[in-house]
N, C-alpha and C positions, 0 to 999 in steps of 0.2 A: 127639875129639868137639867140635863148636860150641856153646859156647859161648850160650845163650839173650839177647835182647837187653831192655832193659827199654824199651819204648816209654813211657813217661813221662818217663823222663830223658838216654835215648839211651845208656845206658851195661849193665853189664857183672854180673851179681851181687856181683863180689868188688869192686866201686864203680869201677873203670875205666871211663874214657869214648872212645867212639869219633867219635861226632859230636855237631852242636849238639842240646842240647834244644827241643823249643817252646816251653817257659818263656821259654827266653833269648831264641829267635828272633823270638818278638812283639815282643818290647821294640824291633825295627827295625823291624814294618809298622806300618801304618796299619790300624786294625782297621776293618770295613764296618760302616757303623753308618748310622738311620735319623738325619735329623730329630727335633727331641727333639717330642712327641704328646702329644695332649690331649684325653681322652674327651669331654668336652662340648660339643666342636666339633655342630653339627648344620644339615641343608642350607638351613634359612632362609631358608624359601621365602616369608616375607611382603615378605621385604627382596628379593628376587631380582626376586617379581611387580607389587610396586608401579611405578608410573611416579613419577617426584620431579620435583618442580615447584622451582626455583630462588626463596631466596628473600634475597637482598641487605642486604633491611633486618632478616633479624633477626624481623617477624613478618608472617604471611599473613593475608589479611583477607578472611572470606567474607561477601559480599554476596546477599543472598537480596532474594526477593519479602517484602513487608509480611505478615505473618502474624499474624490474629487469634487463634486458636485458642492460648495460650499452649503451651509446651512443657510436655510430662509427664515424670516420672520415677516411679523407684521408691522405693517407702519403706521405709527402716529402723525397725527397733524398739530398747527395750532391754529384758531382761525382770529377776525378781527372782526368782527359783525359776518357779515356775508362771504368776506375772501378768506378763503384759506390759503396759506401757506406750507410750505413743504419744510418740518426740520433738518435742517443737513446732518447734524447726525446721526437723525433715523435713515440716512441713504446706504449708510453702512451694512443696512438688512439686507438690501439688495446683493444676492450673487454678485452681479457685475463690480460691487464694489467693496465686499466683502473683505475685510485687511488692509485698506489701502491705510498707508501709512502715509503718504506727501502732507501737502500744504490743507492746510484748513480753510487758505481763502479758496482754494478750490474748491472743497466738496461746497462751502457757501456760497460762489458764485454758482454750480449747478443746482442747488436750492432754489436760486433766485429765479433759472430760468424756464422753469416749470411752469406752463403756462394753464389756467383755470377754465373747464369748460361744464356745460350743464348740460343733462340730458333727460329728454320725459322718459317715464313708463313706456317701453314697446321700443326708443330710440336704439337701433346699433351704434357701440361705440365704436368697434372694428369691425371690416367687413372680410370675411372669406376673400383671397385672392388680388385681395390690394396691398400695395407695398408696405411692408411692416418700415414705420420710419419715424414710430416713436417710444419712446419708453411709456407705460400707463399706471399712473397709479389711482387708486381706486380710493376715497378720500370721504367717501359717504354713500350708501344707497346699497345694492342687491342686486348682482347681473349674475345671468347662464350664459355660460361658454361653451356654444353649439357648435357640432359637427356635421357629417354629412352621414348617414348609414350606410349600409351595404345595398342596401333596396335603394337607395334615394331621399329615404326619408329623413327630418330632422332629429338628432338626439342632443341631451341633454351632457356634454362632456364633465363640465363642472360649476359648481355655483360658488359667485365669489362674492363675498363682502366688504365692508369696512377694512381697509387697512391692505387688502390684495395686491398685487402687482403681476404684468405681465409683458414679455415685446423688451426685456433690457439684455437678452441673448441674440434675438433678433436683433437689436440695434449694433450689435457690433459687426455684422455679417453686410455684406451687398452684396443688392440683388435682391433680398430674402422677401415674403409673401406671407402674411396671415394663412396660415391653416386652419386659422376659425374664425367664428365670427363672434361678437362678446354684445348680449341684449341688455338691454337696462329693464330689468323687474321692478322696479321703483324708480324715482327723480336719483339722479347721481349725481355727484358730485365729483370731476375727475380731475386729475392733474397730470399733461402729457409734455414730453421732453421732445423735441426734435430731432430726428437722425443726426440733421447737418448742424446743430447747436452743440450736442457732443462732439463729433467731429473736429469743430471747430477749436472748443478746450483742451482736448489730445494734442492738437496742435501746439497749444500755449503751456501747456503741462508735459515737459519730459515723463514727470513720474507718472503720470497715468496712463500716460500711455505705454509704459513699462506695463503698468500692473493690468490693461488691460488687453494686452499681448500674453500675460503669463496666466492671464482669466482664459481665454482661447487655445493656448496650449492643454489647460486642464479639459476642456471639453472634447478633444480631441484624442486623449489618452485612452484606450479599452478601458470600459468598466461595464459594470455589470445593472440590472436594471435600476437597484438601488440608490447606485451613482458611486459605488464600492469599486473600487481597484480591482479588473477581472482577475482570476486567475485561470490561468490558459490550461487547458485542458484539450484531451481526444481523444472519440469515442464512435466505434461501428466501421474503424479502418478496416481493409486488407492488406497484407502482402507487409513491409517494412518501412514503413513510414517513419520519416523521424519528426519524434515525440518533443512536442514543445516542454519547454525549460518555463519553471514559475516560482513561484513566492510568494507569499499570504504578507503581505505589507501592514505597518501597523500605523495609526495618528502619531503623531511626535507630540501633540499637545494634544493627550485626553482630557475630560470634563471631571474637573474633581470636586467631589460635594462637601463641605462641613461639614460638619454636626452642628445645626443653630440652639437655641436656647431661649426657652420660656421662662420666666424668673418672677418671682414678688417677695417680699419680705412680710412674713404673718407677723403681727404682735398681738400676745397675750397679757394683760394685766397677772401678775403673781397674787392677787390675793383671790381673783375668777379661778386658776389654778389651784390654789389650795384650797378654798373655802366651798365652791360647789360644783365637785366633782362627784357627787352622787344622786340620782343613779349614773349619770355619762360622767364621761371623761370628757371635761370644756376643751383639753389641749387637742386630744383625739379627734373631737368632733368638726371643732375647729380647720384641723388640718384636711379631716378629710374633704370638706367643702372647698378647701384650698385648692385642693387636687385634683378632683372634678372641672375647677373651672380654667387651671392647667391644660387638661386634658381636651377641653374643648377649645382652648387658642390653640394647643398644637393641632389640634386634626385644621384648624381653619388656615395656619398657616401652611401647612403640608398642601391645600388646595388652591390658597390665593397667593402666597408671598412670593413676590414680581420675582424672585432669585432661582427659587428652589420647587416651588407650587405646580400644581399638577397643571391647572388653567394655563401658566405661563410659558412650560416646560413641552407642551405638546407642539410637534413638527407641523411645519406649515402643513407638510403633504395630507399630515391626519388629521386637518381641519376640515371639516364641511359647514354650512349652512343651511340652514331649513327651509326646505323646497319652498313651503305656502307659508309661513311664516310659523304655525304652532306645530307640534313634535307629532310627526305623523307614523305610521307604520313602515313606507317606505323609507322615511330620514333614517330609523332605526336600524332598519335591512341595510341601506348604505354605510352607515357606520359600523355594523359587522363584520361586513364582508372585507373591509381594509387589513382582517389581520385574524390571526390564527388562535385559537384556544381563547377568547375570548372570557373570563371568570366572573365580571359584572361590571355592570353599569350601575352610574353614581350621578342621580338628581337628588335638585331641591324637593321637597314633596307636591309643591303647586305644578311644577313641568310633569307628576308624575301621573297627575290630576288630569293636565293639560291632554298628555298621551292618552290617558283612558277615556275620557269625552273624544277625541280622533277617533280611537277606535269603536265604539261607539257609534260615529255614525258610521262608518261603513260598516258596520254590521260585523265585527272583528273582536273576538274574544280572546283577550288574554291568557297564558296559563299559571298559574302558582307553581312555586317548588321551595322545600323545604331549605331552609337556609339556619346553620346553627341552633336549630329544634322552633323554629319561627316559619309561618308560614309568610312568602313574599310574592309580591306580582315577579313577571319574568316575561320575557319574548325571544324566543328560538330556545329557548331551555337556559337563557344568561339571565338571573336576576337581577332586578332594577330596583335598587337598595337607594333610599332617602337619605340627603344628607341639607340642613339648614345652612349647611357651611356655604356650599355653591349660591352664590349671589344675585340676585335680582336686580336688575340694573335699574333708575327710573323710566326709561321708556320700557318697563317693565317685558324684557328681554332675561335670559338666561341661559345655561348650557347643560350640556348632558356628556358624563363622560362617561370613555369605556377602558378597559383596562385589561391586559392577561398580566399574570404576577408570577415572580418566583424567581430565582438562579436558577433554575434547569430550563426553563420555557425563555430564558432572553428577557423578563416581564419588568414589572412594575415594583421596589423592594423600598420595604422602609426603612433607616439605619437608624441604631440605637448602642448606645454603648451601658452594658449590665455590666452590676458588680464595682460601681463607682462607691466612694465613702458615703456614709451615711443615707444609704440606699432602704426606700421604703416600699418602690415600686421598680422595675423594670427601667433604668435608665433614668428615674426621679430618686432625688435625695429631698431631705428636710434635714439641713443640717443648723443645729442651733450656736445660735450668734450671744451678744452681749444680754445682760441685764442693764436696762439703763438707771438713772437716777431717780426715774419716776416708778420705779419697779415695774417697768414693763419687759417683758423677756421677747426676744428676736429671732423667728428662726427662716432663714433660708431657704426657700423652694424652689426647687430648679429641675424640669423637663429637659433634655438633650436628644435631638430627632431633626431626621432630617427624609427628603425620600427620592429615590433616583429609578428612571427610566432606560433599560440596559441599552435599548435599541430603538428607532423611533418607533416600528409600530406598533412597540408596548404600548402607546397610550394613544387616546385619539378623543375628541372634541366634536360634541355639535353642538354651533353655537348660533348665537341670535335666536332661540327659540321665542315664539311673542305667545305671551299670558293674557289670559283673559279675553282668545277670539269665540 
């Protein structure tokens, strides 16, 4: 009778062996094995679609037209349980007081006097045709800024959020009148200044009231709808008219970007270096996983980082918020329509999710187009490319940007400086450092990127989108 064989050991039940086991027999191949991998790799599509502009010295310097209309931002709070407070040096966003340079007890006395009000759902906070006689800031909640149409009927002027303000132009004028009326979409939270409370301060502040004498001069100056310095021109005259005199005026202080910098120091043991570098290369491999996870702080920084990020960097004007709270067809159509050549739109994947259940129910089908040999969703023919980097807030909110790119179009450009010492990649070096005592060898990796918006309405923002309706 035969004997049974033991496929495990290659041998015999009474322990005799006929041939090699597998055990042993590994120990002479080379086992198939992948690349060592790393989940958080992801396709990086803002670094893929930008166009990078070369930048030598280190920092890029946008040069714009002269611009009256100061820059707006949005405003932070802080709060104490229930009340909130106004930071005075968040009042500095406001137009109205945009550069002031006096006293600090001042902007903190006008801080203080910002008085806290609450409003339901359906509540006006401003009403069409009553005395504009406060400053408003918007401090929590979701209001539309109605108008009147051309038939009579209501429209939808603008939707404002968190951090909004409106009425601090109006405050410096008498006489003046709400032209709209501002609804509360949600419980609000507001913060309103008094006409006659500023008034008052102007009084007790020479310097403010300089600078808000030299705020009113600028509003008054020609410019154009932008809030650009007009330039006067003439056009479908007869006969000899004489031809206005002009000049293309420039910023005296343009917005100049660094080059920031992504950095860690790899260390390799030297005997992992010499000893099992076959089949891969430990140092190679090493580094490229190094590189990878560079690549994915700089795209996150390019999107969030409060300086230079794309989130932080977009103009109030190209801010909208989401009509009904989740990313609808229309919010999409309104954030097109803000700007010209539009090249893509950059969500998280769950907003993008979010969009396709909207359309969805209305019965609204998307279309695909091909994007660098990749098929993508897209809406009006602009793809709507995923990115992990845009953040998910806890009230589980988020945003969607759009973007046109390039030096010829005005766009969206990311700087990098090529051709640096011990260059691996594109504006990435790994330049190696000491051996220590422990025989560890030390090499240097460092990203340099930065990314800059030529004009505001390269970039634009829908924000507060809500997940999960």
């Amino acid at each position: 009778m035969e004997n049974p064989t033991n496929p495990g050991n290659g041998g015999a039940p009474d322990g005799r062996q006929f041939s090699l086991s597998t055990l042993a027999a590994r120990q002479l191949t080379t086992t198939t094995k992948s690349q060592p991998q790393m989940e958080s790799i992801s396709p990086r599509w803002l670094l893929r679609m930008l166009p990078w502009v070369q930048v030598s010295g280190g920092v890029f310097r946008v040069n714009r037209r002269l611009t009256y209309l100061a820059g707006d931002g949005r405003l932070n709070f802080s709060n104490i349980g229930a009340k909130v407070q106004v930071i005075p040096q968040e009042l500095q966003k406001l137009p109205l007081l945009r550069g002031f340079d006096g006293d600090d007890l001042v902007v903190s006395s006008l801080a203080n006097q910002f008085v806290q009000h609450q409003f339901k759902a359906g509540d006006l906070i401003v009403r069409k045709g009553q005395p504009a006689e406060h400053v408003v800031l918007l401090a929590h909640g979701r209001a539309n800024k109605l108008g009147t149409g051309k038939y009579g009927d209501e429209v939808v002027l603008d939707v404002l959020g968190d951090g909004d303000h409106f009425g601090d132009q109006s405050v410096v004028e008498h006489n003046d009148f709400w032209s709209y009326s501002v609804k509360a979409l949600t419980p609000c939270t507001v913060m309103m200044l008094p006409q006659r409370t500023f008034e008052l301060l102007i009084q007790q502040s020479p310097a403010l009231g300089v600078h808000v004498e030299e705020y009113k001069a600028r509003l008054r100056r020609p410019q154009d709808k932008s809030g650009q310095a007009a330039i006067q021109l003439a056009a479908g005259h007869h006969g000899e008219p004489t031809l206005p005199g002009t000049f293309v005026d420039y910023e005296l202080r343009p917005r100049e970007y660094e080059l920031s910098v992504a950095q860690t120091v790899l260390r390799i043991h030297t005997r992992v270096a010499d000893l099992f570098n076959d089949p891969m290369n430990q140092v190679a491999e090493q580094l490229r996983l190094t590189v990878e996870a560079l690549r994915e702080r700089q795209e996150h920084e390019m999107i969030n980082n409060r300086e230079f990020g794309l989130l932080h960097n977009a103009d109030l004007k190209q801010r909208i918020q989401a009509r009904k709270g989740p990313p609808t067809p229309d919010d999409l159509d309104e954030l097109l329509s803000r700007r010209r050549k539009s090249r893509f739109l950059l969500a998280h994947p769950r907003a993008i999710a979010a969009f396709s259940q909207e359309c969805n129910r209305q019965g609204v089908y998307p279309t695909c187009v091909e994007v660098q040999g990749r098929q993508v969703i897209a809406w009006r023919g602009v793809p709507l490319l995923p990115s992990d980097k845009i953040p998910i807030h806890p009230d589980r909110t988020t945003s969607i940007i759009v973007m046109r790119t390039g030096l010829e179009d005005q766009g969206v450009v990311g700087l990098h400086n090529t051709g640096i010492p011990d260059e691996i990649q594109p504006s990435l070096s790994a330049r190696r450092m000491d051996t220590t005592q422990q025989a560890i060898t030390e090499y240097l990796v460092s990203a340099y990127y930065s990314v800059a918006p030529l004009v505001p309405d390269a970039l634009g923002v829908l924000e507060n989108i809500q997940l999960g309706r």
